[in-house]
mmCIF file of the C-alpha atoms, coordinates in Angstrom:
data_MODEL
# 
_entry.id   MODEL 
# 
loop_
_atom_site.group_PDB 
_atom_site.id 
_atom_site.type_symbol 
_atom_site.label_atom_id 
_atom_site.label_alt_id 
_atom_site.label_comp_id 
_atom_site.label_asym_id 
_atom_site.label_entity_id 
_atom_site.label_seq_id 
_atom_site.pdbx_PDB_ins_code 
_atom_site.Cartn_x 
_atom_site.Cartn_y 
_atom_site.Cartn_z 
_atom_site.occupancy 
_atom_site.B_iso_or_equiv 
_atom_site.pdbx_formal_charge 
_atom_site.auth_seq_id 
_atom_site.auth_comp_id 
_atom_site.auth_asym_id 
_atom_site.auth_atom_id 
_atom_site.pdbx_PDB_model_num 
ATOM 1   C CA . UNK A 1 1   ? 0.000   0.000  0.000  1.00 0.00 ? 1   UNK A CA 1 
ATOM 2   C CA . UNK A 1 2   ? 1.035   3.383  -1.085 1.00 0.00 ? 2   UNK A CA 1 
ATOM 3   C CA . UNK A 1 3   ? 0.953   6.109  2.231  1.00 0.00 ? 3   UNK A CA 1 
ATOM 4   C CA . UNK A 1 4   ? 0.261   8.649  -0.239 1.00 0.00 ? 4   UNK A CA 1 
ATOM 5   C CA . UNK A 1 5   ? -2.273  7.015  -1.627 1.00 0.00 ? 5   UNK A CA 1 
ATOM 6   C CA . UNK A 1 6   ? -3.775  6.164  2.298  1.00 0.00 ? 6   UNK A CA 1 
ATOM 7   C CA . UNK A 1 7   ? -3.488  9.476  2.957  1.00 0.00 ? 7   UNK A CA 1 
ATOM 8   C CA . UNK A 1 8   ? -5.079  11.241 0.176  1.00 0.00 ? 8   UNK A CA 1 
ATOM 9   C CA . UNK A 1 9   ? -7.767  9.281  0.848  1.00 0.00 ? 9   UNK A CA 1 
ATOM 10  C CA . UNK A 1 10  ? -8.153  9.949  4.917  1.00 0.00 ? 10  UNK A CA 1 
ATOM 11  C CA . UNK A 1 11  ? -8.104  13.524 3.929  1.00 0.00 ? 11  UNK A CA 1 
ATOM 12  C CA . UNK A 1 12  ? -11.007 13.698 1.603  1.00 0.00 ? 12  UNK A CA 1 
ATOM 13  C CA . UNK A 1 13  ? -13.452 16.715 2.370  1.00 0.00 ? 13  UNK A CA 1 
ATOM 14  C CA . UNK A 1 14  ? -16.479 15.415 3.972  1.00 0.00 ? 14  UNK A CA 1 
ATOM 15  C CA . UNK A 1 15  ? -19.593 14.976 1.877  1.00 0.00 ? 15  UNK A CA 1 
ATOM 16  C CA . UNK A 1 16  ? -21.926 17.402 2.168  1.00 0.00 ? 16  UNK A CA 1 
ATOM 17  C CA . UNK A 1 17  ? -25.812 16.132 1.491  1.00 0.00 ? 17  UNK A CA 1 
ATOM 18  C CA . UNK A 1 18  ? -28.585 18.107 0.859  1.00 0.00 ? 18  UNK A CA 1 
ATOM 19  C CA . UNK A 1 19  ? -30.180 17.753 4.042  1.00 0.00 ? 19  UNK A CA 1 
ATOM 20  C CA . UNK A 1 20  ? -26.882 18.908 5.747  1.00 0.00 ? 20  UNK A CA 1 
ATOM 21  C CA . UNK A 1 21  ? -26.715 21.825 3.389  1.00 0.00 ? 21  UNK A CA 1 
ATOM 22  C CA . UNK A 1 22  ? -30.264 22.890 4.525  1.00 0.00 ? 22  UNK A CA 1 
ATOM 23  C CA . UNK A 1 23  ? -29.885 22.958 7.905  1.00 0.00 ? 23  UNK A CA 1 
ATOM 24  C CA . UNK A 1 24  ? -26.518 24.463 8.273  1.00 0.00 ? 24  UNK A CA 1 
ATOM 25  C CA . UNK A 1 25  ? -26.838 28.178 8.769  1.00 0.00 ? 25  UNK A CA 1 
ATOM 26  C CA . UNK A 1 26  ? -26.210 30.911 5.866  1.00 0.00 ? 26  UNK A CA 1 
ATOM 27  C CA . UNK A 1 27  ? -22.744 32.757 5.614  1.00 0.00 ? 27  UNK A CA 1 
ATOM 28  C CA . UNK A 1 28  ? -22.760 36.063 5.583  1.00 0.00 ? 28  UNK A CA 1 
ATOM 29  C CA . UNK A 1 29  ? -20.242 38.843 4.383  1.00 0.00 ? 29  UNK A CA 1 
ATOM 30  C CA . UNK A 1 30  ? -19.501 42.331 5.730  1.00 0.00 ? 30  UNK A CA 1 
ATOM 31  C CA . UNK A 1 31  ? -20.191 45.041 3.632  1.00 0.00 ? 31  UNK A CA 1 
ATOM 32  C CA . UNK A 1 32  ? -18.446 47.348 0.883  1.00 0.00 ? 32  UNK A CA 1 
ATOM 33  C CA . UNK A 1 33  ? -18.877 50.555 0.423  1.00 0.00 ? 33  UNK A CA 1 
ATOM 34  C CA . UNK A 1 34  ? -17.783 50.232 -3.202 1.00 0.00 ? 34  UNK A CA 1 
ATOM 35  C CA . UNK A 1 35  ? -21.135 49.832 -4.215 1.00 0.00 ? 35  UNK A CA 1 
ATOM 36  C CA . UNK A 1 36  ? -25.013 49.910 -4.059 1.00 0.00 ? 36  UNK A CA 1 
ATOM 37  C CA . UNK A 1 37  ? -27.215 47.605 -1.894 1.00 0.00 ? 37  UNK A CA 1 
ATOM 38  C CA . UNK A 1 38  ? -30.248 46.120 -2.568 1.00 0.00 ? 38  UNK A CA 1 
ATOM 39  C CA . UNK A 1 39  ? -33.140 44.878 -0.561 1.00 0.00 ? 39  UNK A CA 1 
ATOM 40  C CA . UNK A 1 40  ? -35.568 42.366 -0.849 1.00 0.00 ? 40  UNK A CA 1 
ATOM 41  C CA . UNK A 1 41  ? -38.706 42.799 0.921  1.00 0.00 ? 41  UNK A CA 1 
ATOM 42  C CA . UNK A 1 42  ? -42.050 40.647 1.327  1.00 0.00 ? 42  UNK A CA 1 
ATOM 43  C CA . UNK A 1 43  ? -45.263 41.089 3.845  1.00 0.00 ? 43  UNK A CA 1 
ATOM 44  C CA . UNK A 1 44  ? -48.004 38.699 4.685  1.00 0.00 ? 44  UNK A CA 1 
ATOM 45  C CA . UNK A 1 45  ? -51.053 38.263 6.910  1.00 0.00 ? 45  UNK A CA 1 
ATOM 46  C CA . UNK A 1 46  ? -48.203 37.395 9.682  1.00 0.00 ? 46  UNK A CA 1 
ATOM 47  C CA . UNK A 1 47  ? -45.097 39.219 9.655  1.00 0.00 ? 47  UNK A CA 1 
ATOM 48  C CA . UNK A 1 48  ? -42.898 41.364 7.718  1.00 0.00 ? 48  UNK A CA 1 
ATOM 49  C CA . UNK A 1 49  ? -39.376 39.739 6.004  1.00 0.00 ? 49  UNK A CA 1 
ATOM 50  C CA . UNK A 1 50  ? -36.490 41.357 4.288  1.00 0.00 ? 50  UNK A CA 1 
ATOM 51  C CA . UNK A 1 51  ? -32.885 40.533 3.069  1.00 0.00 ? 51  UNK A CA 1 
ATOM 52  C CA . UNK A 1 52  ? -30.129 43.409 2.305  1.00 0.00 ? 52  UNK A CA 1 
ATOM 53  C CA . UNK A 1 53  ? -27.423 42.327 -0.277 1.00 0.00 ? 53  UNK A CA 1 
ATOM 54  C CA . UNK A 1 54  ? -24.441 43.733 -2.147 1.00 0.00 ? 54  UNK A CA 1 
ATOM 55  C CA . UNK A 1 55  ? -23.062 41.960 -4.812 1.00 0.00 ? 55  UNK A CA 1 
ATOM 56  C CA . UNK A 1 56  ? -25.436 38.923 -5.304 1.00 0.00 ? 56  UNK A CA 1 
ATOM 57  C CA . UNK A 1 57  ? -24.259 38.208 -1.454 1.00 0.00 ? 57  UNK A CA 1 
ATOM 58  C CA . UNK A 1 58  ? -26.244 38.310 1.557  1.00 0.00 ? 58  UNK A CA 1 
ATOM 59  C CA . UNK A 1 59  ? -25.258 40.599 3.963  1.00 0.00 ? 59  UNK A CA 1 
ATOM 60  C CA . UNK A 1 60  ? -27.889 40.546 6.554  1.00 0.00 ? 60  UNK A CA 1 
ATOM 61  C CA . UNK A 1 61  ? -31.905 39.073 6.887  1.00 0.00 ? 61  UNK A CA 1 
ATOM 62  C CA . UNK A 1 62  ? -34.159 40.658 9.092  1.00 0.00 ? 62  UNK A CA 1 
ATOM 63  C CA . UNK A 1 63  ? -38.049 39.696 10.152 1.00 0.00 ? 63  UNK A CA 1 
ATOM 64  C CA . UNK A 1 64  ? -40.796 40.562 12.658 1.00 0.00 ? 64  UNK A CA 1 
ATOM 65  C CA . UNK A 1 65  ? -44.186 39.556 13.573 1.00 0.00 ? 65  UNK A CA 1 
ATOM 66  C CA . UNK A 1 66  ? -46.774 41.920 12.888 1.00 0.00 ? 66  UNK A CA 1 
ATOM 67  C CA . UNK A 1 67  ? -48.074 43.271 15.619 1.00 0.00 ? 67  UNK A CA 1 
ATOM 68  C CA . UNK A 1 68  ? -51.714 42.932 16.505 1.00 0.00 ? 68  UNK A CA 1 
ATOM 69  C CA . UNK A 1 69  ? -53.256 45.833 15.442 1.00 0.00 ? 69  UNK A CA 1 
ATOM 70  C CA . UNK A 1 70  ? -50.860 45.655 12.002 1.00 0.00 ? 70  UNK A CA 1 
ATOM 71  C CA . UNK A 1 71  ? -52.970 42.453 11.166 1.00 0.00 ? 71  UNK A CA 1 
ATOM 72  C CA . UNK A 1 72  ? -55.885 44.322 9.361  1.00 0.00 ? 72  UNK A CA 1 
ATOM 73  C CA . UNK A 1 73  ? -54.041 46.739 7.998  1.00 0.00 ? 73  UNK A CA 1 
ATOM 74  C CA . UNK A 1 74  ? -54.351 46.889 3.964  1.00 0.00 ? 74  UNK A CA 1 
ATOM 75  C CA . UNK A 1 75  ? -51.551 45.106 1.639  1.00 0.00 ? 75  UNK A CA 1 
ATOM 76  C CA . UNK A 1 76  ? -50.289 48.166 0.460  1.00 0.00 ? 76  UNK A CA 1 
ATOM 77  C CA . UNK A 1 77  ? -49.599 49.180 3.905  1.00 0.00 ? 77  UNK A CA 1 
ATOM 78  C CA . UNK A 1 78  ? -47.929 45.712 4.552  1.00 0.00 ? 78  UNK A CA 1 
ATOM 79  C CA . UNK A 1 79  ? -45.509 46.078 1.519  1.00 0.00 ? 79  UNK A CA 1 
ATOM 80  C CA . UNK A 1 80  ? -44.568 49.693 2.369  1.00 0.00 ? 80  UNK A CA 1 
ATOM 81  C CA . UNK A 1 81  ? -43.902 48.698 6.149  1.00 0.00 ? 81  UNK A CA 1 
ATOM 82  C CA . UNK A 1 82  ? -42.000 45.801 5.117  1.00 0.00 ? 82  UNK A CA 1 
ATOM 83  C CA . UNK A 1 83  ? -39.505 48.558 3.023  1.00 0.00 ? 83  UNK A CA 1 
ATOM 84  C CA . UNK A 1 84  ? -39.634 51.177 6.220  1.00 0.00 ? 84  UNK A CA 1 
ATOM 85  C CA . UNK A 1 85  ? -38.367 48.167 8.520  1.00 0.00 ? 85  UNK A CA 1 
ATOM 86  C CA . UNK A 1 86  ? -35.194 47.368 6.869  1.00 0.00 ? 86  UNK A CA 1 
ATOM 87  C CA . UNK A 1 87  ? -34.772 51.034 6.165  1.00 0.00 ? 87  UNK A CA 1 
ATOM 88  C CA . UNK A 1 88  ? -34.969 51.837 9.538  1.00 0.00 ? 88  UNK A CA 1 
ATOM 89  C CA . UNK A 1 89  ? -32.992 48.695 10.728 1.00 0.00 ? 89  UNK A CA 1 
ATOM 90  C CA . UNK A 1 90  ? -30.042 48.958 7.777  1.00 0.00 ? 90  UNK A CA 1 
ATOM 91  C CA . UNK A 1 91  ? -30.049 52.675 8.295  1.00 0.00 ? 91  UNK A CA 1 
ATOM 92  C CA . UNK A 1 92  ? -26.289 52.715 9.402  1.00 0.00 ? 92  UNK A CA 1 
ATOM 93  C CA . UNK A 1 93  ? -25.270 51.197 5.862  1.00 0.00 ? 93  UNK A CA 1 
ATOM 94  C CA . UNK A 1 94  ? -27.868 52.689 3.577  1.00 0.00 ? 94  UNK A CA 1 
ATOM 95  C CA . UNK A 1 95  ? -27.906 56.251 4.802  1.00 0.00 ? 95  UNK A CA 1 
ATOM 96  C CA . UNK A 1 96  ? -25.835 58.084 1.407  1.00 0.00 ? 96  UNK A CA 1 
ATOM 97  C CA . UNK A 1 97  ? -25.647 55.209 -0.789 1.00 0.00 ? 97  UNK A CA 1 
ATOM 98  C CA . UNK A 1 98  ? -27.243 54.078 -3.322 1.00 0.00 ? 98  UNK A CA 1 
ATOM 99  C CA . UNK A 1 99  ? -30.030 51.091 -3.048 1.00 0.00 ? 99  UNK A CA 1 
ATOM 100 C CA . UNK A 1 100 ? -32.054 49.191 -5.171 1.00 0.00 ? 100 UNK A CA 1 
ATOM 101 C CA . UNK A 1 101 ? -35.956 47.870 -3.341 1.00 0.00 ? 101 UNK A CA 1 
ATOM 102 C CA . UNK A 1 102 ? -37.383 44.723 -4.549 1.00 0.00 ? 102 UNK A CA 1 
ATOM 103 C CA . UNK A 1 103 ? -41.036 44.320 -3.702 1.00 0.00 ? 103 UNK A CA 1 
ATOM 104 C CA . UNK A 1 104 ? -43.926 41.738 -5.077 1.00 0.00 ? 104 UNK A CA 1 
ATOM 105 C CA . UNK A 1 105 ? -46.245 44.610 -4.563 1.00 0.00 ? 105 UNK A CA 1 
ATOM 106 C CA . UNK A 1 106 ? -46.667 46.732 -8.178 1.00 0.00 ? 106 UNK A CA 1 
ATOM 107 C CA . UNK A 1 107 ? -48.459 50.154 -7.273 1.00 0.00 ? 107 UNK A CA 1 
ATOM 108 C CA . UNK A 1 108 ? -45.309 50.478 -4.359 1.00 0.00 ? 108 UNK A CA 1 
ATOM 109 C CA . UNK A 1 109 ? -43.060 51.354 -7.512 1.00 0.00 ? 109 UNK A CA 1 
ATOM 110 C CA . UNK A 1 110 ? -45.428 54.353 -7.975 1.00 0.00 ? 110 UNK A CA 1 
ATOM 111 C CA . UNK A 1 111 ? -45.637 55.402 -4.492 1.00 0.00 ? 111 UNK A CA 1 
ATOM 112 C CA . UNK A 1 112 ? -43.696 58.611 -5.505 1.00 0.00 ? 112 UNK A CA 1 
ATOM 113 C CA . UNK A 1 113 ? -46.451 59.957 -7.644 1.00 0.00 ? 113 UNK A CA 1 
ATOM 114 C CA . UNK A 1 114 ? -49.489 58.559 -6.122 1.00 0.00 ? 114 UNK A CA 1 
ATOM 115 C CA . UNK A 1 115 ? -52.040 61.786 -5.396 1.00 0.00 ? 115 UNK A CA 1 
ATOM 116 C CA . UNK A 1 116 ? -53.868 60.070 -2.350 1.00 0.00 ? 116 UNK A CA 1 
ATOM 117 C CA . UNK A 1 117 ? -51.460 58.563 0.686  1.00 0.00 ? 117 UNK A CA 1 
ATOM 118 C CA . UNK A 1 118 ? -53.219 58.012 4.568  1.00 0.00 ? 118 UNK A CA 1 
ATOM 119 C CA . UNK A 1 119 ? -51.142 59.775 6.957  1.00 0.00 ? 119 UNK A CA 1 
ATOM 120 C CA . UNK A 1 120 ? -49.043 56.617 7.869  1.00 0.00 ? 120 UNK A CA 1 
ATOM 121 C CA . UNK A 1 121 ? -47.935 56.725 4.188  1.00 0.00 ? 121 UNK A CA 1 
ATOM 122 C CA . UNK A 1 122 ? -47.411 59.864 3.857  1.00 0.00 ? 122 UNK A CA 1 
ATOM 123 C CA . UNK A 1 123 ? -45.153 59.733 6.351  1.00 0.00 ? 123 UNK A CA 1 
ATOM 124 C CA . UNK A 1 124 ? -43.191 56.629 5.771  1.00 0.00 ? 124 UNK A CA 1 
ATOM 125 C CA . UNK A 1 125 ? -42.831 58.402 2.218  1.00 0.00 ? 125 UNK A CA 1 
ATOM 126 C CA . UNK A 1 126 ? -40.952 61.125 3.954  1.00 0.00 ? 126 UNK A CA 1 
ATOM 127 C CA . UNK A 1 127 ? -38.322 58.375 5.076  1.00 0.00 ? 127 UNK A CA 1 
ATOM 128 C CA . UNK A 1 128 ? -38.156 57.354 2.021  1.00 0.00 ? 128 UNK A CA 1 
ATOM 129 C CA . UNK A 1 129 ? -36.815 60.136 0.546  1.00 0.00 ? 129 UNK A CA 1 
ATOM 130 C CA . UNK A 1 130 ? -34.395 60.744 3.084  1.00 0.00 ? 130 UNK A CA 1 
ATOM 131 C CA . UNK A 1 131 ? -32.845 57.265 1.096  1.00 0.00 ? 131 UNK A CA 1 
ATOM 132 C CA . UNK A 1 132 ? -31.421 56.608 -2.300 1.00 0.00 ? 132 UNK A CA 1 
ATOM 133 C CA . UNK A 1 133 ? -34.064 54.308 -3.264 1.00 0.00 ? 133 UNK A CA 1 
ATOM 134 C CA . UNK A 1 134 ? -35.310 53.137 -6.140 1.00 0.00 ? 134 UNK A CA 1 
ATOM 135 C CA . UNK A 1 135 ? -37.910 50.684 -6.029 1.00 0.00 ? 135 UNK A CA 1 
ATOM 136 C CA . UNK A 1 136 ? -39.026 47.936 -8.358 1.00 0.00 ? 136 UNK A CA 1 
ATOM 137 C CA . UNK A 1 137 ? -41.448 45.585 -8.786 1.00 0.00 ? 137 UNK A CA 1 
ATOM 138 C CA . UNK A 1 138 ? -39.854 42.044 -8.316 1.00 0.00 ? 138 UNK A CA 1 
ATOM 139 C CA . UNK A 1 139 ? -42.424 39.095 -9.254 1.00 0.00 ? 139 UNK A CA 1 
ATOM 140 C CA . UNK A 1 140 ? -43.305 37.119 -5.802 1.00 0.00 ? 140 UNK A CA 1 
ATOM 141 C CA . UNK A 1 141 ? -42.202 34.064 -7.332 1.00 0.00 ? 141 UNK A CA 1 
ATOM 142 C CA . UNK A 1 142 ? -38.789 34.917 -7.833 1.00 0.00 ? 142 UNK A CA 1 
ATOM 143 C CA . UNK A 1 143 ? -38.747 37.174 -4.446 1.00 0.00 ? 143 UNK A CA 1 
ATOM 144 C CA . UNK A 1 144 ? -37.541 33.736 -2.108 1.00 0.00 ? 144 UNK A CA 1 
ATOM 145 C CA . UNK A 1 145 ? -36.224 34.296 0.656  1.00 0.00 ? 145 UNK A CA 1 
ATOM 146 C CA . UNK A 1 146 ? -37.693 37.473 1.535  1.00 0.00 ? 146 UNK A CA 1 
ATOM 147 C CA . UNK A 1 147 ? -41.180 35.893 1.193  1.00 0.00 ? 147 UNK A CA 1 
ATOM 148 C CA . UNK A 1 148 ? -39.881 32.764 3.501  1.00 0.00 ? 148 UNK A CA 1 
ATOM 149 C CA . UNK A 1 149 ? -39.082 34.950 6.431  1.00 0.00 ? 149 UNK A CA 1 
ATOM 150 C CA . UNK A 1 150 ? -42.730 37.382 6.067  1.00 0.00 ? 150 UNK A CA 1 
ATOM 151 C CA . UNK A 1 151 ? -44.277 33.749 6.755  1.00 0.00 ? 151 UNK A CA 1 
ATOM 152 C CA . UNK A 1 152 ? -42.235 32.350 8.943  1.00 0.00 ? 152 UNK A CA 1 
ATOM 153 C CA . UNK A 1 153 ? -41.215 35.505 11.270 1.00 0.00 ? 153 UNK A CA 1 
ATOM 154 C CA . UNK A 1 154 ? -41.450 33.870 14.479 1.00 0.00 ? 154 UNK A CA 1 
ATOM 155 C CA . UNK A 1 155 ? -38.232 31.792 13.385 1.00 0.00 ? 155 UNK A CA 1 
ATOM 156 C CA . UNK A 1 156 ? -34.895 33.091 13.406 1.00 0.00 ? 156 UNK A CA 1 
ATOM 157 C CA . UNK A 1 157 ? -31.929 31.221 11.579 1.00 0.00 ? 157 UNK A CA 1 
ATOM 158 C CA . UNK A 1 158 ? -28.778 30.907 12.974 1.00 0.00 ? 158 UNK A CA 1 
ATOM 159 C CA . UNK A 1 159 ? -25.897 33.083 11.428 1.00 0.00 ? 159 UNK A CA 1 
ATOM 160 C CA . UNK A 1 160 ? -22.387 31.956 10.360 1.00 0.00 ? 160 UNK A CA 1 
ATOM 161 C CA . UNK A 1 161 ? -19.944 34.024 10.028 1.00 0.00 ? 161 UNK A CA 1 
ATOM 162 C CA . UNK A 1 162 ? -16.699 33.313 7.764  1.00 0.00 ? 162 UNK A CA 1 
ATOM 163 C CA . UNK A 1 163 ? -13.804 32.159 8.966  1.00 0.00 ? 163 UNK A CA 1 
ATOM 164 C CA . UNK A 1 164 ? -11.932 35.073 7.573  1.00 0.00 ? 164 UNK A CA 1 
ATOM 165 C CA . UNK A 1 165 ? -13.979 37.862 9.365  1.00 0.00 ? 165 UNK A CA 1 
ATOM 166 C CA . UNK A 1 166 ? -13.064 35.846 12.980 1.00 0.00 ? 166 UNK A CA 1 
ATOM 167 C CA . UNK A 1 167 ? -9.560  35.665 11.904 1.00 0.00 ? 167 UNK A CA 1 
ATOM 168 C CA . UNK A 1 168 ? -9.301  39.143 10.778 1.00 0.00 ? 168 UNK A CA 1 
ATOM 169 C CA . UNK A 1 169 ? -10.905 40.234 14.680 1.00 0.00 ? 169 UNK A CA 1 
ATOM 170 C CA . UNK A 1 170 ? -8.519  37.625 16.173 1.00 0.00 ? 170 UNK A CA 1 
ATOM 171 C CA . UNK A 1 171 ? -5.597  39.311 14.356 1.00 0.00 ? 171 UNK A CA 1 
ATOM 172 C CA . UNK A 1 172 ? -7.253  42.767 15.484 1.00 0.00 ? 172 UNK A CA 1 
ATOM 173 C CA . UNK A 1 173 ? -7.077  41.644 19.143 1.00 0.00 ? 173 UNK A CA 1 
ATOM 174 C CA . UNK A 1 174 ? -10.642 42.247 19.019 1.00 0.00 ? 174 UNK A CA 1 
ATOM 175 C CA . UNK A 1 175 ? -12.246 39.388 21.543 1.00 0.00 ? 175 UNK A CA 1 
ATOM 176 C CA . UNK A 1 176 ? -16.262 38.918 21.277 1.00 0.00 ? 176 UNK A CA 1 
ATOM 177 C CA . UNK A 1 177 ? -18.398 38.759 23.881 1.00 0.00 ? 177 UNK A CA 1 
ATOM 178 C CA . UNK A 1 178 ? -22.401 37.568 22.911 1.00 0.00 ? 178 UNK A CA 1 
ATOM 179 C CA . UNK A 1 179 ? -25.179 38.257 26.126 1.00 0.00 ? 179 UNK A CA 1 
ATOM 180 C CA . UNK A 1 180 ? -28.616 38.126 26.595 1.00 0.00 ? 180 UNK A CA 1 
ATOM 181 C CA . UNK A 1 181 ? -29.704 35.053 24.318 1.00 0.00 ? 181 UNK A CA 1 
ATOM 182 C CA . UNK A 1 182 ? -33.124 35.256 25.465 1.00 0.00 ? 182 UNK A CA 1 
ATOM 183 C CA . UNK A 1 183 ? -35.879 34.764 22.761 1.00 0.00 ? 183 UNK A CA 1 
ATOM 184 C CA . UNK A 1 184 ? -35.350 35.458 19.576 1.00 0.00 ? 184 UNK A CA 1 
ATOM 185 C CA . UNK A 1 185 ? -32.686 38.986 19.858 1.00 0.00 ? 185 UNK A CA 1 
ATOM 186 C CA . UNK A 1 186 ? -29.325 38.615 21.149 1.00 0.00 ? 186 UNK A CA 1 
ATOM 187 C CA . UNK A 1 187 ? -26.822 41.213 21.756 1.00 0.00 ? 187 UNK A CA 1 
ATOM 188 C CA . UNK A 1 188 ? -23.641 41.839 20.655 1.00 0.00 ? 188 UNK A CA 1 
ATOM 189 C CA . UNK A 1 189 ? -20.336 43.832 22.383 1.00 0.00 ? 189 UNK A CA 1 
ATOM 190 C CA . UNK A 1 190 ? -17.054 44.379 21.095 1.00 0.00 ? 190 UNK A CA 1 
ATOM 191 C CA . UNK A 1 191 ? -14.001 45.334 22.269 1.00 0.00 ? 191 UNK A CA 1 
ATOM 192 C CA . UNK A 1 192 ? -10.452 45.884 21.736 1.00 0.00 ? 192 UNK A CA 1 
# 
């Protein structure tokens, strides 16, 4: 027998099924600022879902529950609080760049030139333009994973992060500390 041989073999990668591959959690990447964002964003009769990317890559997913008096509230309404919410929660990398919406919702791609807004939209239209935006009608079919977490927003997936970004913090001295994994939030404190 050939050691080589022996040992090429012993070090094969593992196999990786398709069950594994859908229960591992996503990776996600940090950020550029070389270039625009985009968001994905669904609502349904339960909760509100979102995913911000840059490149084709995920960079963060985001969902809620509606809240109880959110429930009746008309589909239009729905869609345009689904795009408020990850405004408001990806403020700190969408403020002054550029960023393309995806919704399944048609008339929210006129939203800018609609005569008659309720007060709520009105508002949420002054937001809006605080933003870059430019949003586009993105057929629900094709709109995934942003329509997965609007119906399943009680369930949170785990996150991986790359084994780069922890080496980078490791060479950075930077140590991380998680607390308060209670529920669904937990927080997160860095320091040098």
């Amino acid at each position: 027998m050939d050691p080589a041989k022996v040992e090429a073999i012993t070090k094969w990668p593992r196999l990786t099924s398709v069950t594994e591959r859908l229960v591992s959690a996503p990776v996600l990447t940090l950020p550029s600022r070389s270039g625009g964002f985009q968001i994905y964003s669904d609502a349904s009769k339960k909760g509100l879902g979102c995913v911000l990317m840059q490149h084709g890559k995920v960079i963060a997913y985001a969902s809620r529950q509606l809240k109880p008096y959110e429930v009746n509230d008309p589909t239009n309404d729905l869609e345009l609080a689904a795009v408020v919410f990850a405004l408001k929660i990806w403020r700190h990398y969408l403020y002054g760049e550029s960023c393309d919406i995806f919704t399944d919702h048609k008339s929210l791609k006129y939203i800018f030139t609609q005569r008659e807004l309720n007060m709520r939209q009105r508002r949420w239209l002054e937001l809006l333009k605080d933003y870059d935006t430019n949003i586009q009608y993105h057929l629900g079919k094709a709109n995934v994973v942003a329509d997965a977490l609007s119906r399943n927003s009680g369930i949170i997936a785990g996150i991986k992060v790359e084994e780069e970004i922890i080496r980078d913090l490791e060479r950075l001295g930077i140590e991380l500390y998680v607390s308060g994994q209670h529920g669904y939030w937990a927080s997160l404190r860095i320091e040098p």
